[in-house]
C-alpha positions as CSV (number, residue, x, y, z in Angstrom):
1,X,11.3,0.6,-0.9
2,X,13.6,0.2,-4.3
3,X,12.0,-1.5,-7.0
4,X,8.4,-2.3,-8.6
5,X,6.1,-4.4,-6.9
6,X,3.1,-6.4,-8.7
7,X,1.9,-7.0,-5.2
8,X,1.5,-3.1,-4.1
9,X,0.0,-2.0,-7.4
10,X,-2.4,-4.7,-7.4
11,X,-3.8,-3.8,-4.0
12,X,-3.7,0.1,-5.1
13,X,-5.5,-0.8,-8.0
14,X,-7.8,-3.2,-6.1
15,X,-8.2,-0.4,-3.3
16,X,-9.1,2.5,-5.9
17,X,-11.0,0.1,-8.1
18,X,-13.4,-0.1,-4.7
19,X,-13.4,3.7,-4.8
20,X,-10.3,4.5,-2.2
21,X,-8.3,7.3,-2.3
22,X,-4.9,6.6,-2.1
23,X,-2.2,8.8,-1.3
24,X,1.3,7.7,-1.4
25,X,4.7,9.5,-0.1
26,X,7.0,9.9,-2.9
27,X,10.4,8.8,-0.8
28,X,13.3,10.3,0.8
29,X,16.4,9.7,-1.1
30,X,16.2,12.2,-3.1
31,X,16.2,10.4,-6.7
32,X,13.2,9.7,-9.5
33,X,10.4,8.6,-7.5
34,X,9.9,6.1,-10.5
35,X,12.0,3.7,-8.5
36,X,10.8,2.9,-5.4
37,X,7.3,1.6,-4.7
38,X,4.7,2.2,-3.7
39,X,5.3,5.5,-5.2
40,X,5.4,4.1,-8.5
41,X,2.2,3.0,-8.0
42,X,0.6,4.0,-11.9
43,X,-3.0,4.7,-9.7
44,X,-1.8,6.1,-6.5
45,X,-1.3,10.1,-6.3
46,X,2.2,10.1,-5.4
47,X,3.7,13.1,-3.3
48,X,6.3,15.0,-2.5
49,X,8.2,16.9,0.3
50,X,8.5,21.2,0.3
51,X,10.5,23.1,2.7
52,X,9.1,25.9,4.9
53,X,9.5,30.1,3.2
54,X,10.3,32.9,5.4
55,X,12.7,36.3,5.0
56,X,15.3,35.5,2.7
57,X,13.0,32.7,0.5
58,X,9.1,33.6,-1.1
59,X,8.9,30.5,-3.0
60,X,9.1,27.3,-1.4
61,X,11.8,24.4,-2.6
62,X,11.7,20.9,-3.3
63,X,13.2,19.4,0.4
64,X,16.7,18.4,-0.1
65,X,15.7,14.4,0.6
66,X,12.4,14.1,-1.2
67,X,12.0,12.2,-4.4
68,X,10.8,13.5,-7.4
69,X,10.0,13.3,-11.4
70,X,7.0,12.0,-13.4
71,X,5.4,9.7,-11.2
72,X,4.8,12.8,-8.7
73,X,1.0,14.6,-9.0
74,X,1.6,17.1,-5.8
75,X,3.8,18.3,-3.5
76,X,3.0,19.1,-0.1
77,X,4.9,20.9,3.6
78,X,7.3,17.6,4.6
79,X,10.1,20.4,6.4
80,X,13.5,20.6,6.1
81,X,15.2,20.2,10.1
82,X,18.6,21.5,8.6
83,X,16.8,24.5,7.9
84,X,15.1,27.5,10.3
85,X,13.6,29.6,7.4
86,X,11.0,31.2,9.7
87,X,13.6,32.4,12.3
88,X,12.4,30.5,15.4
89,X,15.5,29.1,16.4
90,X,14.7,25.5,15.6
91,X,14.5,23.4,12.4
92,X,12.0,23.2,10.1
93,X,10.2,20.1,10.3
94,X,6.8,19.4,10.7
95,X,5.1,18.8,14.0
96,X,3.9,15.3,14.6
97,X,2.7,12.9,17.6
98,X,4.8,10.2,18.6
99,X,2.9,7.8,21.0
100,X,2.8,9.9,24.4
101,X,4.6,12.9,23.2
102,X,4.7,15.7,20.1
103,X,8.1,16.7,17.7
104,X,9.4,17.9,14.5
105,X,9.7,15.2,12.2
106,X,10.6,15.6,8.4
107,X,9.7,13.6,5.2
108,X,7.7,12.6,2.4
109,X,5.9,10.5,5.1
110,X,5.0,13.7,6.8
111,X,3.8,15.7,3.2
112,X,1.6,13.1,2.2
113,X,-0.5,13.1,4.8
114,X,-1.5,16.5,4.2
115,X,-2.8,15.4,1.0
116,X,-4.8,12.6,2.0
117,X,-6.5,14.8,4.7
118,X,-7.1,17.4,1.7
119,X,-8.5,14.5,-0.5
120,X,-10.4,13.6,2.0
121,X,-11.9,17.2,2.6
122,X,-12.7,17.0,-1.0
123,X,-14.4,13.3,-0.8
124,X,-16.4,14.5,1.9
125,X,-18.2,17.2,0.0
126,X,-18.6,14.8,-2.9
127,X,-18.8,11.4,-1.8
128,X,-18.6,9.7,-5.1
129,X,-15.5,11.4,-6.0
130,X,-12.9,9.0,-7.5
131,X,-9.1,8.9,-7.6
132,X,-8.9,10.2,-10.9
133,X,-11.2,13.3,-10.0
134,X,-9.6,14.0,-6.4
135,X,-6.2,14.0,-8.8
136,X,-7.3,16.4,-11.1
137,X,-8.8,18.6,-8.2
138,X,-5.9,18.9,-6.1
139,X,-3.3,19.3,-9.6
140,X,-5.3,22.1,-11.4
141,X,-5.7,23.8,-7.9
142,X,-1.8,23.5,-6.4
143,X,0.3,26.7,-6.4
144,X,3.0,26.5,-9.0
145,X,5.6,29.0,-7.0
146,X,7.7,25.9,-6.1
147,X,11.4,25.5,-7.1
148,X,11.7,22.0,-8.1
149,X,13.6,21.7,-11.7
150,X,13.9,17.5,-10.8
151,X,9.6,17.7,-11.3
152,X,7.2,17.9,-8.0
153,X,4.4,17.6,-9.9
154,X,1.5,20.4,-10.5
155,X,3.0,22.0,-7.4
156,X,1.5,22.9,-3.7
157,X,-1.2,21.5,-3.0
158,X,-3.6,24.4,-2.0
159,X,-6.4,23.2,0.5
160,X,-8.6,26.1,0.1
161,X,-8.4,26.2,-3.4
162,X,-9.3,22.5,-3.9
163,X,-12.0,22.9,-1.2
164,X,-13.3,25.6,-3.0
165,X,-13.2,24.4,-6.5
166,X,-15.4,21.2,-5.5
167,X,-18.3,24.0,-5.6
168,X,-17.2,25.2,-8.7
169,X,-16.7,28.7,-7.4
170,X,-12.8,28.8,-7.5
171,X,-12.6,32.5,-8.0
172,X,-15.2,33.1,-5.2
173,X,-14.4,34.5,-2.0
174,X,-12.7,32.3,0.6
175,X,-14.6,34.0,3.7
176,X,-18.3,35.4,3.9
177,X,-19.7,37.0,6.7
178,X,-22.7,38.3,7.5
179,X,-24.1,39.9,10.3
């Protein structure tokens, strides 16, 4: 919602502090995420929304509603309905279960996720990862092809890449197969 609270960065600093990683949706109103909370959050890696690419766009944009600016670390796929980039007759949102069936939603709500499921990929492989390190990880490993003048962070986040880079081996080869 609009505003600081004392009582949601306490609890994000309490929930980090105890070695969480906490992943929060930048907001949907398409202004500085520095305003509403828990986005403002100064621990919590704050995200934003990207539309889909397809003919006609190679770089992914900033969706129209999400928020933005310094508070955001990464921006991840939230869709944009009023759009049908990839040509398949419906909007662009992203696909989501709601209680006994599935639909496109769109939304920060539905970016950040992808993040926390990323971080905790990333967590996984080294269980004593912290917030800090998780934020550096998936920042130095995002995609920076993303239109967003307004600020979106390092860019994409890039599962592979931050997957990979946990072993140190960022330039190594994504697939190996033997026989």
């Amino acid at each position: 919602g609009n505003g600081e609270s004392s009582a949601m960065n306490d609890a994000v600093s309490d929930a980090v502090a105890a070695g969480a990683l906490v992943i929060v949706a930048a907001g949907n109103d398409d202004i500085d995420a520095a305003e509403f909370t828990p986005a403002n959050a100064p621990d919590a890696i704050t995200v934003a929304a990207h539309g889909n690419t397809g003919p006609g766009r190679a770089t992914p944009r900033k969706a129209s509603y999400s928020n933005f600016g310094d508070k955001v670390d990464i921006a991840a796929p939230g869709g944009e309905q009023g759009e049908d980039i990839d040509g398949d007759g419906q909007g662009d949102g992203v696909l989501s279960t709601v209680d006994e069936f599935v639909t496109f939603y769109q939304g920060t709500s539905m970016a950040s996720p992808h993040v926390a499921g990323i971080a905790m990929l990333l967590k996984s492989l080294d269980p004593q990862m912290n917030q800090e390190e998780a934020r550096q990880l998936l920042t130095s490993t995002a995609s920076a092809d993303l239109d967003c003048p307004e600020g979106c962070g390092a860019g994409r986040v890039s599962a592979a890449r931050a997957v990979h880079a946990v072993g140190g081996d960022l330039d190594g080869p994504f697939v190996i197969a033997s026989p």
